[in-house]
Every structure is written in structure tokens, then in C-alpha cells.
N, C-alpha and C positions, 0 to 999 in steps of 0.2 A: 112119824118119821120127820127129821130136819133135816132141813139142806142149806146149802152152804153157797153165799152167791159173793162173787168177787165184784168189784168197781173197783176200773182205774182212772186215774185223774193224771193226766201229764198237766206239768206247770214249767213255763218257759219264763224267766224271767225279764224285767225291764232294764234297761243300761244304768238305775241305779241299783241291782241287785235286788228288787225287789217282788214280790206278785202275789195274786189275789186269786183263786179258785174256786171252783165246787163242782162238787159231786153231782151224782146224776139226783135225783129225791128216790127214795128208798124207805121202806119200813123193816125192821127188825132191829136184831141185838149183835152191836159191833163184837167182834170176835175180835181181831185183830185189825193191826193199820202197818204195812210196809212202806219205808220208804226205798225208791231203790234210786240209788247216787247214779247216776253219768256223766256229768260234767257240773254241778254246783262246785263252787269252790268252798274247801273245807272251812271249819266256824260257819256254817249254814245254819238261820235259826228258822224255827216254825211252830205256829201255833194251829191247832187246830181243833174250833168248834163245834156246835152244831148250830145251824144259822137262825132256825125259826125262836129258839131259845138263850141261846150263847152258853150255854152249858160246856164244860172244859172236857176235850177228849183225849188232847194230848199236846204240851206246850213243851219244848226242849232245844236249847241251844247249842252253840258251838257243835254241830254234829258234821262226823269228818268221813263216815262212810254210811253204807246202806245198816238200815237199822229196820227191827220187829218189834212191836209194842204192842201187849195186848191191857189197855186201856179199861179200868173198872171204878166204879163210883162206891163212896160209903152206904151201905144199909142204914135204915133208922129201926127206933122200934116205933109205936103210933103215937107216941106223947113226944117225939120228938129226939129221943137222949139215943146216942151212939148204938149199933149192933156191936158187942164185943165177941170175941173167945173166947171160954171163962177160964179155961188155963192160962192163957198168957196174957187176953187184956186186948191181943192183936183185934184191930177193927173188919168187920166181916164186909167182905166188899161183893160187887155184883157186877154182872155186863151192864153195859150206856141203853138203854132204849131208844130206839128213832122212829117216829110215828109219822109220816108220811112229809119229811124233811129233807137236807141236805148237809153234808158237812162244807163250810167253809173253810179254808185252807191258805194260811197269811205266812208269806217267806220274806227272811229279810235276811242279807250280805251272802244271798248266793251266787254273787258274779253277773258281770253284765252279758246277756244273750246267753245265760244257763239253762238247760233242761234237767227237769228231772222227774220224777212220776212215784205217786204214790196208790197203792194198792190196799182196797180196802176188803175184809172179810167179814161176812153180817151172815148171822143166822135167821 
């Protein structure tokens, strides 16, 4: 049976609209990441990694309201060359892994003295 554990991260930013986060350290496979808006000011950009690695989980700009990303990496096969589909070619993707890590979480031109929180869902 899996279960399903949420982490939140509020982030408040600095007077130049900027800030630096993370998560609590957690292991499992990101399901999704919420962001949920409250007062960023719209064109909010955010990246976010996972810290022990810098591996990309979700990096997207000018974002003007609450948004749901459910974040997936490319499969390989063992020699290295792409997972495809073999009908369409489409690349086979998977959940992120996180093994006893945290996500990092970089905001830039979300308003000065902004809050906002993101929600994360990990299998």
C-alpha cells in the first residue's frame, strides 16, 4: 500500500522580490508540487531543485496565479540512448526520486514582503 505525504513550504519574500527555501528532507517519489498564490505579484518566477543533487523539478516563469505541476524525468535504457514510445517516438518519462534530501525553492520578482507557499506531494 502507498501513502501519500504532503509538505508545505511558505516563502516570504525580501524587499527585492526575492527568496530562498526548502523543504523539510524527505524520501520518496514527487507526485506533484502546488503552488498556491496569495499575494506574489503576477510574472513571479521559480525554480525548483532538489538540493543535495540540483537535479531540475520544476523551473517556470512569469506565473500570475496558483498553479499544479506534476514534474517527471526522461527514462533511459542501460546503454544510455532515450526511453521512447514506439508509436509515436513520445519520450517515456517517470516520477523524480528523492532519497533522503530536500527541495530547494529560488523566487525571483515576487514583490517586496510577498508570501506565498508551496505544496508538495511525494509518494
Amino acid at each position: 500500500m502507498s501513502f501519500v505525504t504532503k509538505l508545505s513550504v511558505p516563502a516570504t519574500t525580501a524587499a527585492d522580490g526575492t527568496a530562498t527555501v526548502y523543504s523539510a528532507v524527505f524520501t520518496g517519489k514527487i507526485s506533484q508540487i502546488r503552488y498556491a498564490k496569495t499575494d506574489y505579484a503576477d510574472g513571479v518566477d521559480f525554480v525548483v531543485t532538489v538540493e543535495g543533487t540540483g537535479e531540475a523539478v520544476w523551473s517556470e516563469n512569469n506565473v500570475n496565479a496558483s498553479a499544479t505541476r506534476a514534474p517527471r524525468q526522461a527514462t533511459h535504457a542501460v546503454d544510455g540512448s532515450a526511453s521512447l514510445y514506439a508509436a509515436s517516438g513520445e519520450p517515456v518519462e517517470a516520477q523524480i526520486a528523492v532519497a533522503h534530501d530536500r527541495l530547494k525553492i529560488v523566487i525571483a520578482s515576487g514583490g517586496d514582503s510577498k508570501i506565498g507557499t508551496f505544496h508538495l506531494l511525494v509518494d
